[in-house]
C-alpha positions, 0 to 999 in steps of 0.5 A, spaced: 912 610 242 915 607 248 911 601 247 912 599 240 920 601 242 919 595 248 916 590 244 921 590 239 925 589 245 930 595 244 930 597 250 936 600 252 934 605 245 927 607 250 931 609 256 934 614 251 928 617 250 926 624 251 920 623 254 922 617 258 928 622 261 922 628 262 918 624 266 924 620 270 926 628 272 920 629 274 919 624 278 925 624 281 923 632 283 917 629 287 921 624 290 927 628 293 921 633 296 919 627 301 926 623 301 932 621 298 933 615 295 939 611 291 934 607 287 931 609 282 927 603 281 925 602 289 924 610 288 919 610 282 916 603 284 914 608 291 912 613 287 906 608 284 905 607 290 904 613 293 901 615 287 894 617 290 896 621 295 903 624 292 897 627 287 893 630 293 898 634 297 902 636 289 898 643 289 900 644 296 907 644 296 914 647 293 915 641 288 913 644 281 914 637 277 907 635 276 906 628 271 901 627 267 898 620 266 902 619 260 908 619 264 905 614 270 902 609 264 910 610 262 913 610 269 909 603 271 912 600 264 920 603 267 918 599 274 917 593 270 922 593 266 927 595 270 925 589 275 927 584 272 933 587 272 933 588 280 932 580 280 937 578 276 942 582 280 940 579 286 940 572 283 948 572 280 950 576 287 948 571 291 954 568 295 951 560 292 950 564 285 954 559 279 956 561 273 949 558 270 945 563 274 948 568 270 947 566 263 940 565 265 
């Protein structure tokens, strides 16, 4: 499903989806339980991070959001999408940027 939505280069359509949605909660969830984060990018990217030990100690705290292993497969796709997006943001804000390096 997400896959297929992807490599038809429909992107914009797999952000909207439910379970793109459902997992982007609950991982915000887990994360806003250890800090607070105005990327979504940097904090789901320190999520996979962190992923081994967020699994530990989930039964142990108050946060309630679990994903499942389809939701991190689905969360490492979102982080490697949205950081080609990160790079083209920072290549065009460059102070040295043209308008050639927006078109790129």
């Amino acid at each position: 499903m997400f896959g297929s939505l992807i490599a038809t280069g429909n992107q914009s359509q797999a952000f909207k989806d439910d379970k793109v949605k459902e997992m982007i909660t609950k991982a915000r969830s887990i994360i806003g339980h250890f800090s607070h984060s105005t990327s979504s990018n940097k904090a789901l990217g320190r999520l996979l991070e962190q992923r081994v030990a967020v699994q530990a100690c989930l039964p142990r705290i108050t946060c309630k959001a679990e994903l499942t292993t389809e939701e991190w497969i689905m969360m490492e796709k979102v982080v490697n999408i949205l950081r080609y997006f990160e790079e083209a943001t920072k290549s065009i804000n460059k102070s040295t940027a043209t308008l050639s390096d927006a078109i790129n």
